[in-house]
N, C-alpha and C positions, 0 to 999 in steps of 0.2 A: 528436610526441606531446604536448607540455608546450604546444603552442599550438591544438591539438583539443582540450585538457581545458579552455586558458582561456576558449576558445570556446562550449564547453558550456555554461560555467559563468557566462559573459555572456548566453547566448540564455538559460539562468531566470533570472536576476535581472529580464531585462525581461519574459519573459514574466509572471513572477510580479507584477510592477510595472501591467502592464496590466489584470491581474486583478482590482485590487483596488478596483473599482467594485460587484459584487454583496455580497448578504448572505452568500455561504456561506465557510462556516468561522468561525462565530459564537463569541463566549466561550461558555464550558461545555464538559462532555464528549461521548464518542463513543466507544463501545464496539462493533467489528466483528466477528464470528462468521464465519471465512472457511473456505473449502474451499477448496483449491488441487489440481492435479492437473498430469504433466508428463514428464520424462524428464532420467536424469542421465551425462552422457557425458564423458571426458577426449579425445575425438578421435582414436580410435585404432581398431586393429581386435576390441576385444572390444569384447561386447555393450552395447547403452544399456541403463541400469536406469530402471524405472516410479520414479515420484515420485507419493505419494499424502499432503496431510498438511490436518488442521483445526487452526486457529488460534484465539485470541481476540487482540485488538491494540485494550486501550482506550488512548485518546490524549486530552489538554487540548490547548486551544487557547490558546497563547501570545500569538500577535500575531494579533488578529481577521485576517480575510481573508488573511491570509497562511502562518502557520505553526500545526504543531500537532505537540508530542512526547509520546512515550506508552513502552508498550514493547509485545511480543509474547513469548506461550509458545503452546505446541500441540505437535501429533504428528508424527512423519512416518512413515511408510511404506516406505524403500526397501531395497532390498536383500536381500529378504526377514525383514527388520529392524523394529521397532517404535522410536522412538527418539523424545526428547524436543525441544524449541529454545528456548532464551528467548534475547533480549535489550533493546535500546534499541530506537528505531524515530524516524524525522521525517519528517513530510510537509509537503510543500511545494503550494502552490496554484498550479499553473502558465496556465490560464486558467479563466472559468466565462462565455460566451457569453449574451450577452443577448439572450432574445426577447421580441422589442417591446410586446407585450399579458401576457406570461406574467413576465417578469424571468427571472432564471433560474433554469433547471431541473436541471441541471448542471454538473458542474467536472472538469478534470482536474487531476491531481495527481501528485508524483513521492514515494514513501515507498519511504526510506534506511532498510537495518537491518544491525545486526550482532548475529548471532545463533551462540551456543556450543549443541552436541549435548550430550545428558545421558549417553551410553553410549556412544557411538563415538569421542569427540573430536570431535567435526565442529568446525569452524569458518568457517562463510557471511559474508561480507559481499557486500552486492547490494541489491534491492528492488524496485518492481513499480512502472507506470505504472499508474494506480488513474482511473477515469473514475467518479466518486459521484452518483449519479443521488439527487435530493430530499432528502440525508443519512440518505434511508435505508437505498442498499444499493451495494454496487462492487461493479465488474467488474476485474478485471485482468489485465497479461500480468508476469511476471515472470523475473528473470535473479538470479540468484546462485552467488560463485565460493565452490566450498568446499577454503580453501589449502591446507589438511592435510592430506588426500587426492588431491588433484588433477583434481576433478571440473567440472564446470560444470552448472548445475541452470537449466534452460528449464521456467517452471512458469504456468497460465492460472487463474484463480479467480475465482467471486462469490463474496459476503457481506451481511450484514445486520446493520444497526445495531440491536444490543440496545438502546443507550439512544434511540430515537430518540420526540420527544413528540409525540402525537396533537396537531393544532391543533384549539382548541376556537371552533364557531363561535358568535358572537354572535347571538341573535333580533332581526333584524332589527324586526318589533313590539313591542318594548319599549319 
């Protein structure tokens, strides 16, 4: 197990490493409005419970191209439960693909969170492979184990960059 995690954990540093040719993940902010939707199971024979939750997750950009921490609060939905989640959050830029006349157009990304319930106790740690098309919007697939309960949360999401700034074009006859 301990030589699977170091392995992980060398395939991002280089993937991250290769990445760091495009512009994305610029200094400044970025502010996501996410929806997530899912199911939450401990693998056993009762029932899987729906997972329905909206987020906001603004995050700075630490080290251009590469990293970006922030935190996340929002809702969740399960159980027949309303419940709250804040906590930290990092992402990581694992690649952004260059195409040759366009540069690129987007990146993939690994965003780490550990996140505390407002009313139930939860306690999540996990986070979502996040694909950010133009820095305006992701898609994602997401995993988070919740320890306190003994759950496992399989959860799929977009979002859209609130902060995200119109490019203003220049008149070419000027």
């Amino acid at each position: 197990m301990k030589q699977l995690l170091l392995g992980f954990a060398a395939s991002i540093v280089s993937l991250s490493a290769m990445a760091q040719k495009g512009p994305e993940f610029p200094k400044g902010w970025v502010m996501y409005l996410e929806e997530d939707h899912g199911v939450s199971t401990n693998f056993t024979s009762s029932p899987d419970l729906f997972v329905s939750g909206l987020r906001l997750s603004p995050q700075a950009t630490v080290i251009p191209g590469i990293l970006r921490i922030g935190a996340t609060a929002g809702a969740v939905f399960t159980n027949k439960k309303l419940d709250g989640t804040f906590g930290p959050n990092v992402a990581i830029k694992l690649a952004a693909p260059d195409v040759k006349s366009l540069g690129t157009i987007f990146n993939a990304q690994l965003q780490l969170e550990y996140l505390w319930g407002t009313t139930s106790n939860q306690r999540l740690i996990g986070g979502f492979f996040h694909v950010e098309i133009g820095q305006r919007a992701v898609i994602g697939l997401g995993i988070h184990r919740d320890y306190v309960f003994n759950y496992w949360w399989f959860q799929g999401g977009l979002g859209y960059n609130l902060l995200h700034k119109k490019k203003v074009l220049e008149d070419p006859m000027k």
